[in-house]
Phi, psi and omega in degrees: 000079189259090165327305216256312169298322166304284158017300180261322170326302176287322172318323185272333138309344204245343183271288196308317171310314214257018204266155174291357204263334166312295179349280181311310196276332169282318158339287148344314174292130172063043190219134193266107170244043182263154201113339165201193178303139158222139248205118162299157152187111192259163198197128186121167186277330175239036160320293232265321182307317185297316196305286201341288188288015184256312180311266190327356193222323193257005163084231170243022167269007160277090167333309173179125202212171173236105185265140164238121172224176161315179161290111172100009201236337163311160154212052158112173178306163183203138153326150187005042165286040208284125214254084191265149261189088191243178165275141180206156345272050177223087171339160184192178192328285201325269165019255166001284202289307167296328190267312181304324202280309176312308245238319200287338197289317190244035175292157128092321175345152150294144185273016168260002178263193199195128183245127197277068183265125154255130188260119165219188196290166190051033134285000178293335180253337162278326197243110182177119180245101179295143166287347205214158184283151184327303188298337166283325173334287206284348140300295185279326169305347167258307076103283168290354198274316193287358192265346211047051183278120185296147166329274209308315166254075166216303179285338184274350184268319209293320163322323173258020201238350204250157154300320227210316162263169217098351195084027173291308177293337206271297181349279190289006153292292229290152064233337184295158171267121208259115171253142217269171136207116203233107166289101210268148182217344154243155187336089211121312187103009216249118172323265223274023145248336165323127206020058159054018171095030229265010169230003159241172193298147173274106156277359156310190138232172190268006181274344175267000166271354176255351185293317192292302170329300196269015162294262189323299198082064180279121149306118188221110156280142175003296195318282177334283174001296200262356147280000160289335187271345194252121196282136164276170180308149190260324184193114218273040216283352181272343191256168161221157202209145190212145191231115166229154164079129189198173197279307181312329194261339167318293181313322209256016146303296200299319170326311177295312201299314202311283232325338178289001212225353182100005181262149177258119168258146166220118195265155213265311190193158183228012157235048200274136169219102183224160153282130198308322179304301178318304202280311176298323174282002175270277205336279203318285148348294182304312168287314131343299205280340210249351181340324194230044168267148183286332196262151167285103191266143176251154178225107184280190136192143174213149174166233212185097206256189177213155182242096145353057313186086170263289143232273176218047190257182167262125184176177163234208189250352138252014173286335180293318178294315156323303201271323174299331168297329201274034130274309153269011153310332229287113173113346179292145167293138168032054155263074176233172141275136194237172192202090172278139146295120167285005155298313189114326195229165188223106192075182181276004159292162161279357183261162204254320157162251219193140184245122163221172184213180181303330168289002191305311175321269208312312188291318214260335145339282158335307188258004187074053184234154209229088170000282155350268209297302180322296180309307185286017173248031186010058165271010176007301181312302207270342183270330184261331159272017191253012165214032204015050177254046198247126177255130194226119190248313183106192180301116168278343169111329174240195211168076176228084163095169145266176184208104184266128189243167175226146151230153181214083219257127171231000000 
């Protein structure tokens, strides 16, 4: 009953599935870009897999383009292609650097030209021409990451603070026309927070970007302040936008793998937004009541949980979801829970998240390491490889979310 091997199975079902480029290319069908330039621009943990396959159907009609993707997330040169590498989940030069190249690419167009954007998650942080010096950036972005701020207010502060996002970037295409392909990473769906929006219309406002400051009691100097007061754009005439790829199509990948694998799968939610501590003590719950059932049960949940940021350890929020679950698990027969990022990373880690099972609790014992203490310094990272329960996929190419599976094999 090799647990850990089922484990990586459904993972790597549920990754594949969800990868983008079948996505792109059905996008794609039966859409005419002839008449003027048409000028690439990819965004996301998964830029360079969408270009690829963008690459791959229009050939040689991309005039010219530009991908920003993470550190480590390339995987080679693409035809009439310039290809960049940024900080993430914190902007950094590279950012910078990368966004300028972007924003001179669709300076001066035409309205017969046409700009090709594909957008996936963590472009709120790859793709950015700040209003404010770097260093305040990169402030209130950790600022919001340690507060446990959800994806929407965190994109709803990062928007006014930006050049380019907000439907900022669609501006500054026109006349020309932007066509959209957007990979969702958040709950819902909702266009104008996926990367934080830089082509579609804003539906924040600026009184729920100042409710969020004094929610968290985010430090904001004067600059910030007063970029806080200025409403983005509402409404958009250049673009068309098309949405593949969701957290839901994750679940119900992982879901076919149980039931090949001998499992009654059941998905639990395809929108869990919890503290990652919280969501691992439910799984765990669950895996108690259901304990002395005969048949082998999956319990799915995908969504997007967040961590509280107290102290000063290494992890992510699911590798945090993980080690939290093996305090109840602890001592269950053929139990564990696993916790993926669908990206390969998770948190500032090498790790995609994190595996345990009912014996975890024990190993970690063993060695005199005390759970409890590990979570409230949110080392997660150094506690789950100290049981070899750290799952490392490397960069995956997409980006819909996470995906916590509980399993319970008889």
């Amino acid at each position: 009953m090799n647990l850990r091997n089922d484990a990586q199975l459904i993972i790597d079902a549920a990754i594949t599935a969800a990868l983008p480029d079948n996505a792109v290319k059905k996008a794609l069908e039966g859409e005419n870009f002839s008449g003027g330039k048409l000028l690439l621009v990819a965004i996301g943990k998964a830029a360079w897999t969408m270009a690829e396959a963008a690459c791959q159907i229009l050939t040689d009609q991309i005039n010219d383009g530009v991908v920003i993707t993470k550190y480590d997330h390339s995987k080679g040169e693409l035809p009439h292609v310039r290809i960049y590498e940024a900080g993430h989940p914190v902007p950094d030069a590279n950012s910078i650097l990368a966004t300028e190249q972007a924003i001179r690419l669709v300076t001066g167009l035409s309205s017969n030209d046409t700009v090709l954007l594909l957008i996936s998650g963590g472009g709120s942080a790859l793709f950015e021409k700040s209003l404010i010096p770097l260093e305040m950036l990169e402030d209130i972005t950790k600022q919001l990451l340690a507060s446990g701020a959800d994806i929407v207010e965190m994109n709803t502060i990062r928007k006014r603070l930006s050049a380019v996002k907000g439907g900022k970037f669609a501006k500054l295409c026109e006349p020309a026309r932007v066509f959209s392909i957007v990979l969702s990473d958040i709950i819902g769906d909702p266009l104008d927070m996926i990367a934080s929006g830089p082509a579609y219309p804003d539906n924040s406002t600026c009184d729920q970007a100042r409710e969020i400051i004094a929610k968290y009691g985010l430090k904001q100097p004067k600059e910030i302040k007063e970029l806080m007061d200025i409403e983005t754009p509402h409404q958009l005439t250049n673009v068309t936008t098309k949405i593949t790829g969701s957290v839901t199509q994750l679940c119900e990948a992982a879901k076919t793998k149980c039931i090949q694998l001998g499992y009654e799968p059941i998905v639990l939610t395809s929108s869990l937004s919890c503290e990652a501590k919280e969501a691992g003590s439910f799984l765990s719950s669950i895996a108690r009541y259901y304990s002395d059932r005969d048949n082998s049960l999956a319990f799915i949940a995908g969504g997007e949980t967040v961590v509280h940021v107290k102290g000063n350890g290494l992890g992510g929020r699911n590798q945090e979801l993980a080690l939290a679950s093996a305090i109840g698990i602890a001592g269950l027969k053929d139990t564990a829970i696993f916790s993926v990022g669908s990206d390969g990373t998770d948190g500032p880690t090498d790790a995609a998240g994190g595996y345990v099972d009912g014996n975890t609790q024990n190993v970690l014992t063993d060695k005199s390491i005390n759970i409890y203490k590990v979570l409230e310094n949110n080392d997660a990272y150094h506690g789950l490889q100290a049981c070899d329960g750290l799952i490392k996929t490397g960069p995956t190419g997409t980006n819909v979310n996470d995906l916590s599976v509980l399993l319970i094999k008889r």
